[in-house]
N, C-alpha and C positions, 0 to 999 in steps of 0.2 A: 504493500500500500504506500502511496507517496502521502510523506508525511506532511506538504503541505498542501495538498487536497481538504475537501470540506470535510471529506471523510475523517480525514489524517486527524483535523482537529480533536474528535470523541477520542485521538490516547493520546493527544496531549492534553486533553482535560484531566483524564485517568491520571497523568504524571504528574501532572499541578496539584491533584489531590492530594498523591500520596506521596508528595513531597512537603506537603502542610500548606501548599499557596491558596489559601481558601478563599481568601477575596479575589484572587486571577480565577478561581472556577467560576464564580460569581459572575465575574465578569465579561466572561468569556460569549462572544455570540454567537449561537448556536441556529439561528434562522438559515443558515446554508447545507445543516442537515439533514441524512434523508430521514424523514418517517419512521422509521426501526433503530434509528439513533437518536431520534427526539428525547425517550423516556430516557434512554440511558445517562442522556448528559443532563435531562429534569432529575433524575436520581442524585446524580452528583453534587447539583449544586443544592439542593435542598440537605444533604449531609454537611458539605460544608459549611452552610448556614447552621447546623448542629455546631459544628466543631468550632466556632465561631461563637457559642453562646444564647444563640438564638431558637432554643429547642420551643419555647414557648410559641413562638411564632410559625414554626413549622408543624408542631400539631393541627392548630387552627386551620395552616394552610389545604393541612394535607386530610382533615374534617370536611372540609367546602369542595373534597372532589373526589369523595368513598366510593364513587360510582365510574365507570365507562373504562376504558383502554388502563392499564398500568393500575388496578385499582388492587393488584398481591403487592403489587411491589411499592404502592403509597404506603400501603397498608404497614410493609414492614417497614419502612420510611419514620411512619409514625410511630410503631414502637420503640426506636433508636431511641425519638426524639423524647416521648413520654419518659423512658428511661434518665435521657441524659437531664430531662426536669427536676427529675424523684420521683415522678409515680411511677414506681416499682411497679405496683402490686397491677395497675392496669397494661404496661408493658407487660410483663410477662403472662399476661393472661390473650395479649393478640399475639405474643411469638409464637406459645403455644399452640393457638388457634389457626394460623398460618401455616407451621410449622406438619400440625398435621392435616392441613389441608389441599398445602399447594409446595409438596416440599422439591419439587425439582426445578420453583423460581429460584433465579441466579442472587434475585433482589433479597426474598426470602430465607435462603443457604446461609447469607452471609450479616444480613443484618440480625435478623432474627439470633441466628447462632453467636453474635455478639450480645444481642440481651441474653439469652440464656446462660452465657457461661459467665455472663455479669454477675447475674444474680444465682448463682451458684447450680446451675442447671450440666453442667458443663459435659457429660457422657453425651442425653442428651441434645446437645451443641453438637458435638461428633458426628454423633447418628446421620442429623442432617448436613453439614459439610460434606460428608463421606459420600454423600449422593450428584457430588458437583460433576460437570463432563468440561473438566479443562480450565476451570475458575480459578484464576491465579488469587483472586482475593482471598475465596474458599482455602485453598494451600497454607496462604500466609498466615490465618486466623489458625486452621488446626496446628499451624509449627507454634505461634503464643499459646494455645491449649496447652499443649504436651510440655512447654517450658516453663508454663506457670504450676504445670502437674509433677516438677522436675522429672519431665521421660526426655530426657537431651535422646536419649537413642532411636526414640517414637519422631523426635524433631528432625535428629538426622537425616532419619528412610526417607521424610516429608522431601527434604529438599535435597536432597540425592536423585529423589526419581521427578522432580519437577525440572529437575536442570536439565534430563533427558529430552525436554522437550520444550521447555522454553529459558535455556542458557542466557540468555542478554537478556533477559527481563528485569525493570526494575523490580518487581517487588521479589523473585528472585535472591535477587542480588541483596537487598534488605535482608529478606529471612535469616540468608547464609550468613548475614551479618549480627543475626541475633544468636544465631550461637554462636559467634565467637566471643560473643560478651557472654554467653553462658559457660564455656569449656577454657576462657581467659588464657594464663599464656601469653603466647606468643600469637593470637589468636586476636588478643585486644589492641592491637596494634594493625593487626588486618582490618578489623572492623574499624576504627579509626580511619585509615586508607580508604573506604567506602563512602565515609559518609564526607571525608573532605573529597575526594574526587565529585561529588554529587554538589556538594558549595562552591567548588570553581566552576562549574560545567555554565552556559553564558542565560544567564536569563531565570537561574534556581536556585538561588541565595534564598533556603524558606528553613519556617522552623524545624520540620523534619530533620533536615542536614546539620542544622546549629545543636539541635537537641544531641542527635546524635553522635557527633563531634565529640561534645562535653561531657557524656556518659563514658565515651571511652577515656575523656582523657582522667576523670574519677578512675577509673578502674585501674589508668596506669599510675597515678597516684601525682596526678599534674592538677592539683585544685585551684591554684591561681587562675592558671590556665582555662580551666571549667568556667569558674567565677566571671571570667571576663567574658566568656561568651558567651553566656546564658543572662550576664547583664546585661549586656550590646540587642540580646535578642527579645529580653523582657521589656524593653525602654520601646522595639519597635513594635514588639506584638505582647502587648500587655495581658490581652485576654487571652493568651491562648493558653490549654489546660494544660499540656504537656511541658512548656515551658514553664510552669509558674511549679507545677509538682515536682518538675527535677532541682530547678533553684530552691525548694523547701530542705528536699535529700542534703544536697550540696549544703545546705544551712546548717542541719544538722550535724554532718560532716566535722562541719567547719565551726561547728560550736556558736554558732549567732544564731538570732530570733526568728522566727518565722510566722510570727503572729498574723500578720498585715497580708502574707501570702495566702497563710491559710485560709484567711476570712476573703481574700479575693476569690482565691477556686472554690472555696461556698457556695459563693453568690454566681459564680459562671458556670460550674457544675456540680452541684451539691449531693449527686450519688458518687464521684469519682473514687476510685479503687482506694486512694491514698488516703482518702478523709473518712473512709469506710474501716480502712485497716486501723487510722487513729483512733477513733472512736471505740473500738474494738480493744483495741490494746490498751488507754485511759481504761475504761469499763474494768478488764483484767485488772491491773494495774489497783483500782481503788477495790476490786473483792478483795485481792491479798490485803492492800494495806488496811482492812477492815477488821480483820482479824490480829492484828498486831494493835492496834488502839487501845488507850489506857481504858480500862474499867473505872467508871468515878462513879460511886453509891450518891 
């Protein structure tokens, strides 16, 4: 396919995505598309409108059109979104619902199976991924499955046999990049190499590549280094949830506060995994110390 064809456009939206440029998907025009590319790049930008903090608004949106063409894949559109709100309990009752109803949507596989293994559904999530025919998004998600499950070996096979057949993929190339932050080494130096190749490349300086950058360089044990690019990237994209949740890590690290962070990704997305896990571990944390408190008659 010639990448600058009208066509070519729908994977460089895919790339803008999932390099974090969520305002270039935005923005992108898609009236030179054909018909069978419409929904896909309406998918697109209504996620990055997610990822961008605007879950509320894409419920609503995606309420006002339950009906006609693409109506599985609003559908699971809107569970991201209800998800990325906080209402849990009604996301996971349309993953569900979609999930067994329309499980060989590509929309459905993959968004759905990210609320599920959200909300702790995560086999599952599997189940349905498992049914994808060539879905590099599919692939990507069950390699974070397996590595959030530590199966680094279940992660491996993932992207061993996805390389058979789509080698120069970006997200590919990502994957292979999440294990190397998982298996470290000499490993965390490759995956560095990844994500700065992907920040000079002309035109994709996005949070994606900064994020990722900075987590390797945490791993190789370069915190200034981390520090300053995760600054440089919080000052330009203040909202964005992945930048603001690894600058929290990086805080803690680095022994300074992270009050102000935290109460930002609240308010931009207040189910995120990080603010879930703290809440979790505070909770822990005051059972034990409850038992140790003084007895005063």
């Amino acid at each position: 396919m010639d990448p600058f064809s009208a066509e070519g456009e729908l994977i460089n939206i895919h790339n803008a995505f999932h390099q974090g440029q969520y305002t270039s998907v935005i923005d992108f025009d898609t009236a030179a598309l054909s018909p069978e590319n419409q929904l896909p790049a309406r998918i697109l930008k209504l996620r990055a409108q997610i990822a961008l903090g605007q879950a509320e608004e894409v419920v609503t949106e995606t309420d006002a059109e339950s009906e006609g063409d693409g109506e599985a894949d609003l559908a699971a559109v809107k569970a991201l979104a209800q998800h990325a709100a906080g209402d849990n309990d009604a996301a996971l009752s349309t993953a569900h619902d979609l999930a067994e109803n329309y499980p060989d949507n590509a929309s459905v596989q993959v968004l759905c199976g990210t609320v599920l293994h959200a909300l702790g559904n995560s086999e599952e999530a599997l189940a349905l991924l498992s049914r994808h025919q060539g879905n590099l998004e599919a692939v990507a998600l069950i390699v974070q499955i397996h590595l959030q499950q530590n199966r680094t070996d279940l992660a491996i096979k993932e992207v061993q046999a996805a390389k058979r057949w789509a080698q120069d993929s970006l997200l590919v190339n990502l994957a292979d990049s999440w294990l190397g932050m998982r298996v470290g080494g000499e490993k965390y130096q490759s995956a560095f190499y990844v994500y700065e190749e992907l920040a000079s490349a002309p035109s994709t300086s996005a949070p994606l590549s900064i994020v990722g950058q900075a987590v390797a360089e945490i791993h190789l044990g370069r915190l200034p280094e981390a520090e300053a690019a995760l600054s440089a990237a919080l000052a330009q994209y203040p909202d964005d949830v992945q930048i603001i949740a690894n600058t929290i890590v990086l805080n803690v690290l680095a022994g300074k506060p992270s009050d102000e962070l935290e109460a930002r990704l609240k308010q931009v997305q207040p189910s995120h995994p990080l603010l879930v896990d703290l809440e979790e571990k505070s909770a822990f944390f005051d059972t034990a110390a409850a038992k140790y408190a003084p007895k005063v008659a």
